[in-house]
VOVO-724166 format. One record per residue: residue number from 1; residue in one letter; x, y, z of N, C-alpha, C in turn. Coordinates in nm, 4 decimals. Each point is the difference from the previous one (the first is absolute). Layout:
BEGIN
REC  num  residuo       nc1       nc2       nc3      cac1      cac2      cac3       cc1       cc2       cc3
REC  NUM        A         X         Y         Z         X         Y         Z         X         Y         Z
...
REM end
This chain:
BEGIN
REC  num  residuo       nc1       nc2       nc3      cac1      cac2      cac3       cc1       cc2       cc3
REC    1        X   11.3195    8.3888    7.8150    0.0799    0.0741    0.0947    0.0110    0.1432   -0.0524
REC    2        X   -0.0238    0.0942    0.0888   -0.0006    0.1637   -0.0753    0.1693    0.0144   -0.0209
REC    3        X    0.0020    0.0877   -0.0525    0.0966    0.0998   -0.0594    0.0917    0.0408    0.1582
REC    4        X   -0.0028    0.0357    0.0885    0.0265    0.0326    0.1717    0.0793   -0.1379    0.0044
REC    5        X   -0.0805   -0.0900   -0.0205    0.0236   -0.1386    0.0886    0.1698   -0.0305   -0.0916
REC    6        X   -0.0320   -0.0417   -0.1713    0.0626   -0.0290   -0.0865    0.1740    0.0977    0.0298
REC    7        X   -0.0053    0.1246    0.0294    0.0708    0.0609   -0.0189    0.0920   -0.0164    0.1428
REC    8        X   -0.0467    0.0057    0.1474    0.0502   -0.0488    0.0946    0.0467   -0.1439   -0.0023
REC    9        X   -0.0439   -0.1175   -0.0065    0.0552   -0.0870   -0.0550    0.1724   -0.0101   -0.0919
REC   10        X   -0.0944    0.0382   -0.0836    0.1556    0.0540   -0.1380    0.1146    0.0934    0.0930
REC   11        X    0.0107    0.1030    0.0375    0.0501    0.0521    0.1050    0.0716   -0.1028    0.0826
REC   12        X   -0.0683   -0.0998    0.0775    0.0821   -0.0461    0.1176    0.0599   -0.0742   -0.0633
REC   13        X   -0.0428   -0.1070   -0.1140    0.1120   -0.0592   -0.0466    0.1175    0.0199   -0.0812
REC   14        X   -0.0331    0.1444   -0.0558    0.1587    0.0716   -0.0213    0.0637    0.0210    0.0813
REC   15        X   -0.0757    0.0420    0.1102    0.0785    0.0755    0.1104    0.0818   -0.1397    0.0441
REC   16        X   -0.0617   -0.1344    0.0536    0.0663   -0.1060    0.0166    0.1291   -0.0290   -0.0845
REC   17        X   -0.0366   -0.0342   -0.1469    0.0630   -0.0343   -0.0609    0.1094    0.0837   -0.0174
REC   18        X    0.0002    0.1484    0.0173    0.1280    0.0836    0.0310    0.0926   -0.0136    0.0768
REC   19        X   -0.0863    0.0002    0.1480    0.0632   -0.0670    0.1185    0.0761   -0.0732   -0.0233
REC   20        X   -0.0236   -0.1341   -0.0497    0.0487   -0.1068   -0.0031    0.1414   -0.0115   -0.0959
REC   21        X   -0.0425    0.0578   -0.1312    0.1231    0.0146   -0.0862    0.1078    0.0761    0.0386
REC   22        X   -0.0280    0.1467    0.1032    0.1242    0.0218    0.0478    0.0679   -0.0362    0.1415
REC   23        X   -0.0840   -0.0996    0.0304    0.0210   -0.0409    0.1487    0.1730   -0.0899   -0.0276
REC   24        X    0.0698    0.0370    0.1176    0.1090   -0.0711    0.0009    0.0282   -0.1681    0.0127
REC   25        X   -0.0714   -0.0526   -0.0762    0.0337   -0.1456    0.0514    0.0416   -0.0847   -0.1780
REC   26        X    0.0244   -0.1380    0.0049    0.0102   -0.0348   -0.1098   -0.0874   -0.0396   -0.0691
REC   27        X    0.0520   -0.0103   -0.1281   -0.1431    0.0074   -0.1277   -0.0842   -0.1079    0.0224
REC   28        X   -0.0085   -0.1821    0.0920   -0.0416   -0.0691    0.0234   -0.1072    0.0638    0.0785
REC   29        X    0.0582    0.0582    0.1646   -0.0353    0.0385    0.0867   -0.1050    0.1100   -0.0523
REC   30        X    0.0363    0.0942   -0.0597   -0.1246    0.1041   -0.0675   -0.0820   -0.0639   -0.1055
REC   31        X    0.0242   -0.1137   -0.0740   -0.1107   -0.0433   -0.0780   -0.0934   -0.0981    0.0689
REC   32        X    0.0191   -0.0191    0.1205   -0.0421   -0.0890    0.0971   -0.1271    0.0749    0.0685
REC   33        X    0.0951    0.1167    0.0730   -0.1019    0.0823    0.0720   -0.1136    0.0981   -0.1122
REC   34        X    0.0161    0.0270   -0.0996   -0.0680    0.0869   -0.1343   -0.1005   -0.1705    0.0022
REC   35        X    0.0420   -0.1433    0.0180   -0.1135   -0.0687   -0.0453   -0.1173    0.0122    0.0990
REC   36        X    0.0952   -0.0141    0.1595   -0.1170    0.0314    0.0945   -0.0749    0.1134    0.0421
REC   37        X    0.0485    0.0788   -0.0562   -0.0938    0.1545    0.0085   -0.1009   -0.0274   -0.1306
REC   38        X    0.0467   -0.0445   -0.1044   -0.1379   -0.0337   -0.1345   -0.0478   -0.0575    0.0811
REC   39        X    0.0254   -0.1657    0.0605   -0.0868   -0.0542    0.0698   -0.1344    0.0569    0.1414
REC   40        X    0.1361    0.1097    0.0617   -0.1054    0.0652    0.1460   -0.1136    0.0772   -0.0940
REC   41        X    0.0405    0.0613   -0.0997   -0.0864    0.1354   -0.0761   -0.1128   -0.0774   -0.0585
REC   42        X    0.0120   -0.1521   -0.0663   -0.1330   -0.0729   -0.1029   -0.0633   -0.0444    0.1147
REC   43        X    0.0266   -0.0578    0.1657   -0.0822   -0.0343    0.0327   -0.0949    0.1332    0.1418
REC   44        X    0.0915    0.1215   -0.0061   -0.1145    0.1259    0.0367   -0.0447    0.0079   -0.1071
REC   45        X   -0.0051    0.0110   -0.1677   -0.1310    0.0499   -0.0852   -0.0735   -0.1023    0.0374
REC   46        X   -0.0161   -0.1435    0.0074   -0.0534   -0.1273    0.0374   -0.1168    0.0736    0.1525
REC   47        X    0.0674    0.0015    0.0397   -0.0705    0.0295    0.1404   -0.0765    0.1473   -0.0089
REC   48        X    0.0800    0.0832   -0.0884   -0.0946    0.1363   -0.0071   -0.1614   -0.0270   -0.0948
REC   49        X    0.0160   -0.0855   -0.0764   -0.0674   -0.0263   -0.1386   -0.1377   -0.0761    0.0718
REC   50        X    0.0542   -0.1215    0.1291   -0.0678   -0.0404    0.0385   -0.1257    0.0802    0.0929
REC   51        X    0.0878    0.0989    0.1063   -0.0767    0.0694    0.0472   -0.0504    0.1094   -0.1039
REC   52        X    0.0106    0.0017   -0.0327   -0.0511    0.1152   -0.1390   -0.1808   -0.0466   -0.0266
REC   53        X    0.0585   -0.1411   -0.0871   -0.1035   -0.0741    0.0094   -0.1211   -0.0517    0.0641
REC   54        X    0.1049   -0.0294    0.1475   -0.1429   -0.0240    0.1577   -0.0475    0.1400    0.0102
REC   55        X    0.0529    0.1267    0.0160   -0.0823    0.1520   -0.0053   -0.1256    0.0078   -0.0990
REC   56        X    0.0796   -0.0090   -0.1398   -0.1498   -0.0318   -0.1173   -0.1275   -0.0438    0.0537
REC   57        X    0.0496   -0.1541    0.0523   -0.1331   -0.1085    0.0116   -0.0622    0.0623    0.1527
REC   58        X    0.0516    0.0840    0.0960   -0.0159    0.0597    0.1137   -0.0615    0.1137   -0.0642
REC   59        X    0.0131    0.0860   -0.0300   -0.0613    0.1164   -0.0693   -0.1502   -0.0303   -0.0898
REC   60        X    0.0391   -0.1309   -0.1055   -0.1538   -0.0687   -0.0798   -0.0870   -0.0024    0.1476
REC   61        X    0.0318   -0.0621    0.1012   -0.0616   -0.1045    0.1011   -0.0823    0.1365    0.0516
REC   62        X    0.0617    0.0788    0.0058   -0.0784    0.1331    0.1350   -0.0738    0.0613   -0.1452
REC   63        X    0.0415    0.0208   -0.0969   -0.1112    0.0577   -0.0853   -0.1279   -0.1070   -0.0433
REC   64        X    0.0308   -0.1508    0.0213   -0.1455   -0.0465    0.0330   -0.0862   -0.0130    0.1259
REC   65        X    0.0584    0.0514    0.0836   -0.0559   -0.0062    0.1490   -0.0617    0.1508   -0.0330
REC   66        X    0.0666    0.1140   -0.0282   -0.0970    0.1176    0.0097   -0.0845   -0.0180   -0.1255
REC   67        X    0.0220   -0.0759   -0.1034   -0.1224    0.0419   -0.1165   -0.0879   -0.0851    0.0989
REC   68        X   -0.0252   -0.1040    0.0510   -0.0294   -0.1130    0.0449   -0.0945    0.1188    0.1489
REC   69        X    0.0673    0.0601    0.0549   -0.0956    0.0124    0.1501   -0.0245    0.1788   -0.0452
REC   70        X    0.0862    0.0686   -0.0528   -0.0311    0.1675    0.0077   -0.1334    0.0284   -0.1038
REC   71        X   -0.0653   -0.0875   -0.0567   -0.0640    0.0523   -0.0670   -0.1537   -0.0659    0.0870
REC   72        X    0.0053   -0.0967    0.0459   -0.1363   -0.0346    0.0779    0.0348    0.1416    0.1968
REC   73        X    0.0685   -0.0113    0.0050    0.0244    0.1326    0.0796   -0.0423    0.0972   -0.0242
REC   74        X    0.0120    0.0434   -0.0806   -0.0601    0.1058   -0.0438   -0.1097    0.0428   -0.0510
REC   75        X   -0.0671   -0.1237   -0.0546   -0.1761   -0.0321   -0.0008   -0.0339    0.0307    0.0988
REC   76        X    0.0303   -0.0766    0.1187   -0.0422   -0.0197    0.1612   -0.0287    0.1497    0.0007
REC   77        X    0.1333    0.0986   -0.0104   -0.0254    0.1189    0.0602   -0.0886    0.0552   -0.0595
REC   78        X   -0.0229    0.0149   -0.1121   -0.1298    0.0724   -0.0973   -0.1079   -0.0493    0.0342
REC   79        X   -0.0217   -0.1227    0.0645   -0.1320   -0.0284    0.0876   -0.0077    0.0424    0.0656
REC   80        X    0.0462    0.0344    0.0860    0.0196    0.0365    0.1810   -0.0300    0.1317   -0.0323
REC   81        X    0.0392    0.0672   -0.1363    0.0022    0.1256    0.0485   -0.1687    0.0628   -0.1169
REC   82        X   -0.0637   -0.0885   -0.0878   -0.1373    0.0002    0.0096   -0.0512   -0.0830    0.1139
REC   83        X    0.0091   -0.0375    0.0535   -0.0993   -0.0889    0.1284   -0.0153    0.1509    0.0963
REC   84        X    0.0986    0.0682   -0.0092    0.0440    0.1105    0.0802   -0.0940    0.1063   -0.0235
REC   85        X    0.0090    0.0438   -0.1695   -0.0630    0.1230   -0.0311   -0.1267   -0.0636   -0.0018
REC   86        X   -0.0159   -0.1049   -0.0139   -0.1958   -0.0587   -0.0121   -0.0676    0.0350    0.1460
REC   87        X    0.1144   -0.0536    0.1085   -0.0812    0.0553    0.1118    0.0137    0.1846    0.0747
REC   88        X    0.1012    0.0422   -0.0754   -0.0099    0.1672    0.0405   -0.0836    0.0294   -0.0856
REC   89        X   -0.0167   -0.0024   -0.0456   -0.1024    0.1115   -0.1400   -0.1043    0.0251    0.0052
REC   90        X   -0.1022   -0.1109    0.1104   -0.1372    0.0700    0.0726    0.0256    0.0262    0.1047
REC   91        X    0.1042    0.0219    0.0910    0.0377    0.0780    0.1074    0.0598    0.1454   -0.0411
REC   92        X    0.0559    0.0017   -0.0997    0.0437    0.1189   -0.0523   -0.1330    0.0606   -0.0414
REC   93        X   -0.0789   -0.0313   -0.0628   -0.1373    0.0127   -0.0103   -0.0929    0.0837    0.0870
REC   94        X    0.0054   -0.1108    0.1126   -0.0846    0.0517    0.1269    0.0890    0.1469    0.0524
REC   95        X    0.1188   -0.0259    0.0614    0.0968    0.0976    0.0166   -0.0420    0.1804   -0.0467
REC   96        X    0.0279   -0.0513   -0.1521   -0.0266    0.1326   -0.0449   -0.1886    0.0617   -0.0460
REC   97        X   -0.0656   -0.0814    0.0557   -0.1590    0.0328    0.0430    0.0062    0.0722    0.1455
REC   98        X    0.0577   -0.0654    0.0646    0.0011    0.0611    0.1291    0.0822    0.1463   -0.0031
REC   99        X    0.1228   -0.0205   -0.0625    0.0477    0.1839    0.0125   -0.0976    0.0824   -0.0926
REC  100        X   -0.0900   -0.0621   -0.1211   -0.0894    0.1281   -0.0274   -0.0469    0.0252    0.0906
REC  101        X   -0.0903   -0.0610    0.0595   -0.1299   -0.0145    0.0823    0.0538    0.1020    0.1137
REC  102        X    0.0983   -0.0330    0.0758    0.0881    0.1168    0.1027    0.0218    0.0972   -0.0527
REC  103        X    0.0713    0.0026   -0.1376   -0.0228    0.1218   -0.0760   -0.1491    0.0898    0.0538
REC  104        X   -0.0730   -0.0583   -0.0604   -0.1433    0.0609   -0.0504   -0.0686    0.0245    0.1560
REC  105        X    0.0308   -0.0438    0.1053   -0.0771    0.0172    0.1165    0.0987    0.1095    0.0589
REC  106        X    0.1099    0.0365   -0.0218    0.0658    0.0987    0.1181   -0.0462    0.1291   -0.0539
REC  107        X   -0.0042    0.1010    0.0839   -0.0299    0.0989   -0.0649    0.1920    0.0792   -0.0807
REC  108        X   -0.0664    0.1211   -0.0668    0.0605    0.0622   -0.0369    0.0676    0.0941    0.0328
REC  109        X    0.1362    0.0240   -0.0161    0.0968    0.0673    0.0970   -0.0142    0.0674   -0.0578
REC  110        X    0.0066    0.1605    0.0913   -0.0017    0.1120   -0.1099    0.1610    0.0392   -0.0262
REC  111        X    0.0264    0.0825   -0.1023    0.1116   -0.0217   -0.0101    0.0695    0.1539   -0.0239
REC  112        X    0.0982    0.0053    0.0319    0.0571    0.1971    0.0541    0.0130   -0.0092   -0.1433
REC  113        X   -0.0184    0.1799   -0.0169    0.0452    0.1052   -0.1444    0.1128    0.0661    0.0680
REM end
């Protein structure tokens, strides 16, 4: 449990246990209610600790689903994207044969001084 958690905790049950000691009722009656506030307070850490816990094994679970699928994903795309450049690269090819060639056949503009 961090340092945040530990210290809020500690906190409410002073703060309770303050409550309680100067609350107006008799010493039965306040050692009664001081048992059921220990009691309400052990079974929220109970229930916080638990979900604490299901988050962990929720958090493990999605970091084996992405080691598990983001890395064949991302193969995929590095294929796709040579399958890609394999088929531009003799069109880029041809492409830039043809703008010499237009180059080389237009004539020459003369050009102002």
């Amino acid at each position: 449990m961090s340092k945040f958690s530990k210290g809020i905790l500690f906190g409410a049950v002073v703060g309770a246990a303050s409550g309680l000691l100067f609350a107006p009722r008799s010493g039965k009656a306040t050692r009664q209610k001081f048992v059921d506030e220990l009691e309400d307070w052990s079974d929220l850490k109970e229930d916080f600790n638990e979900k604490l816990d299901h988050f962990k094994e929720s958090a493990q679970a999605l970091q084996a689903a992405a080691d598990m699928y983001i890395e064949p994903f991302i193969d995929g795309i590095n294929q796709d994207v040579e399958n890609f450049m394999f088929q531009v690269e003799p069109r880029l090819d041809q492409l830039q044969e043809q703008v010499e060639k237009i180059q080389s056949e237009l004539p020459e503009m003369p050009t102002e001084d």
